[in-house]
N, C-alpha and C positions, 0 to 999 in steps of 0.2 A: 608400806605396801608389800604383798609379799612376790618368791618370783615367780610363779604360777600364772599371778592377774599383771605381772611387769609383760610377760613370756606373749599373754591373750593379747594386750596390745601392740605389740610389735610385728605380730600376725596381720595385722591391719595397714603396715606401712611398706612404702616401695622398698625396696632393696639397698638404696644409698643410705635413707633413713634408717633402715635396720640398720646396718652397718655403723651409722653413728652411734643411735642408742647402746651398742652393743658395749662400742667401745665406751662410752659411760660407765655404763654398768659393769663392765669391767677395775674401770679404774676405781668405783666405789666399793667393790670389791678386793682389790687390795687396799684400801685404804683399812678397809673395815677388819682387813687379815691381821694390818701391824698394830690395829691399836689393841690385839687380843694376848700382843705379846710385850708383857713387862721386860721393859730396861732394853728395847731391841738399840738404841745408840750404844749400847755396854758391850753386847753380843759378837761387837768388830772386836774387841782387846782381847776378853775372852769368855770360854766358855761358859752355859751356864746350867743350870740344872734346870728341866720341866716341874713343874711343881704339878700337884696334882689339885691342888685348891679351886675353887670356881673363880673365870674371873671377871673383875669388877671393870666397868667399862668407865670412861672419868667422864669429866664434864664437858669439856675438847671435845673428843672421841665422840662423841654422844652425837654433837651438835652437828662436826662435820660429816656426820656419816649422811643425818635426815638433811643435811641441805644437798646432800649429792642427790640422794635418793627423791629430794623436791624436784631437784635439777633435770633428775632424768622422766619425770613425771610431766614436767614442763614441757619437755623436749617431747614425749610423745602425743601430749596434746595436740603441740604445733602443728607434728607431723598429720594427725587426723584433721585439721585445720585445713593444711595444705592438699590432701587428697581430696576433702569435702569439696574445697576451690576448684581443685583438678575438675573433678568430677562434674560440675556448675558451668565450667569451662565450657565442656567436650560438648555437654547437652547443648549449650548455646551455641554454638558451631555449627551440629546438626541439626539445631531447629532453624537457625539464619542461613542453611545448607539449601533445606526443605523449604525453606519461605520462596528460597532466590530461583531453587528448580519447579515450583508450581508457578510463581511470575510469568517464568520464561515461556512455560508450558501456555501458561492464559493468555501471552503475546501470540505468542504461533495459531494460538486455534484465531483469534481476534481477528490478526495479521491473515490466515486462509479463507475465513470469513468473510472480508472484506473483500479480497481478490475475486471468492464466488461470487459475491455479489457485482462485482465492478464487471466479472465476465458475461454475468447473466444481463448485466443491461447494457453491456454494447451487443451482446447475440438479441437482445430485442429492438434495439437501435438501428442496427443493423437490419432485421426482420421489416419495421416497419419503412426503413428508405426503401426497400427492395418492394416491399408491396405499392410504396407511391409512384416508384418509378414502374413499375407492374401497370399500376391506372395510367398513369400517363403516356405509358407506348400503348395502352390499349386506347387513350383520347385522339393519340396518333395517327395510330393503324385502322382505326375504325372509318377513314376515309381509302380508296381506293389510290393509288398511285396512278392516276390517268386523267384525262379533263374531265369526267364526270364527277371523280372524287376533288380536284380542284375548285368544280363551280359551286359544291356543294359545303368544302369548307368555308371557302370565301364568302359565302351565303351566310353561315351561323357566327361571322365573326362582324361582317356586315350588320347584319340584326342587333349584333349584342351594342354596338358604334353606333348603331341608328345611322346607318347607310343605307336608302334603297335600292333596291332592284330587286330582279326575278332570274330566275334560272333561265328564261327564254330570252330575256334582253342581255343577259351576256354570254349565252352561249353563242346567240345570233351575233352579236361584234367578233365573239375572237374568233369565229369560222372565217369569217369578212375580211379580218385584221390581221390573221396569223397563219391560218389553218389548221390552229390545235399544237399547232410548233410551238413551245415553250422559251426556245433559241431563237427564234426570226428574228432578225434584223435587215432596217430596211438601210438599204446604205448608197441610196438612190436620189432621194427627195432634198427640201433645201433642208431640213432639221441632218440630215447626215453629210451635206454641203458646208455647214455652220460647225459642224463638228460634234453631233450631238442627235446621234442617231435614233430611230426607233426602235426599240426592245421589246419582245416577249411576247407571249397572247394579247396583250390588248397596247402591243405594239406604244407604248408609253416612252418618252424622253428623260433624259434623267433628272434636269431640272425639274420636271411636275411628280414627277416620282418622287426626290425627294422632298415636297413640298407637301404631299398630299398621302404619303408613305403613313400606314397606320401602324401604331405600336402593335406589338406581339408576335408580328412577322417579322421574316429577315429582312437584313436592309438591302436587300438586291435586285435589280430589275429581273433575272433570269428564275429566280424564283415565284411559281406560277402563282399558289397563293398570295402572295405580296404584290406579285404584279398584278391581277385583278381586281385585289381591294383597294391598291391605290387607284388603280385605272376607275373604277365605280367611284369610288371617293370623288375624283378630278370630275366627272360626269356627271354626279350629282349634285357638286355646287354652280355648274356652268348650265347643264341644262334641268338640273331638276332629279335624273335620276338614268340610268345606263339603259335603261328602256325606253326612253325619248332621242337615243341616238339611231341612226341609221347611216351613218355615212362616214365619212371621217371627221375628226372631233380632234 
């Protein structure tokens, strides 16, 4: 090989490489210098004349020169061997670089995705407790806070219980029983002598109270809806219904 196309490939190799081959090629170099000179172990004694004759290279010589010049040829293969590696390497690195930063990239959008969504359905979760509780202080408020809006809830909870009565037959008891006082207590007669007074608009005990106390209301005599519909309750199964009373009951 000559050193022109030796020279093109070492153009190809990193710098240690070069550096190796060099020194090869160096030393194949002088190899190749002493076999051109006849009798050089003579030349230490003494001296000797240059001849001008061509000269004849032996069969030694010959041999080791092309296994240097193999050697060094070997040796620069490797070396394009190893940069090709390199090179295979690097790319692999940046494309498992590029794999790991689009991953991360398709987590995060996934991951803010999700979060949208999980915020979008508690803001409608949200939305809609707020509209239930919206209807139900409006189921609430849509009665008046006085005995008119009492006798008239107690009336649509009564209806739905199949409890009779009439807006006159209990408006007429708790004028009688209370005078619209939601508080009255009587604390006079033998039920408050016994210990166990009369309570509320329709002036009820607490034993019949709790006895006759319809679900949905509070459980408390001083609360006026609860106390009329139990009070209608207790009157309906004794006389029939809260407009068959006239008197104390």
């Amino acid at each position: 090989m000559s050193a022109s196309r030796i020279t093109g490939r070492l153009r190809n190799l990193n710098k240690t490489q070069k550096l190796s081959a060099a020194g090869v090629s160096a030393v194949a170099a002088a190899a190749i210098s002493l076999s051109l000179v006849p009798g050089h172990a003579q030349a230490e004694t003494e001296p000797q004349a240059l001849s001008a004759a061509p000269v004849i290279f032996d069969s030694a010589s010959s041999k080791q020169a092309r296994a240097i010049q193999d050697s060094v040829i070997q040796q620069h293969s490797t070396a394009e061997k190893l940069v090709k590696a390199a090179d295979a390497a690097k790319a692999e690195k940046a494309a498992a670089v590029k794999e790991k930063a689009e991953a991360k990239a398709k987590k995060a959008k996934k991951a803010k995705l999700k979060k949208a969504k999980a915020k979008a359905h508690s803001k409608a979760k949200a939305h809609k407790s707020e509209s239930r509780s919206s209807r139900s202080s409006a189921r609430t408020h849509m009665y008046a806070n006085n005995l008119d809006g009492w006798i008239r809830e107690s009336l649509d909870i009564m209806h739905k219980k199949g409890i009779p009565g009439t807006y006159e037959g209990l408006h007429r008891n708790i004028i009688r029983e209370s005078s619209g006082n939601p508080n009255a207590i009587n604390d006079w007669d033998i039920n408050a002598q016994n210990g166990v007074p009369s309570i509320g608009l329709l002036q009820i005990i607490k034993p019949t109270f709790d006895y006759y106390h319809v679900s949905g209301t509070p459980h408390t005599q001083y609360d006026p809806v609860a106390n009329i519909t139990a009070s209608a309750n207790y009157a309906a199964d004794k006389y029939g219904s809260i407009d068959n009373v006239n008197s104390a009951y």
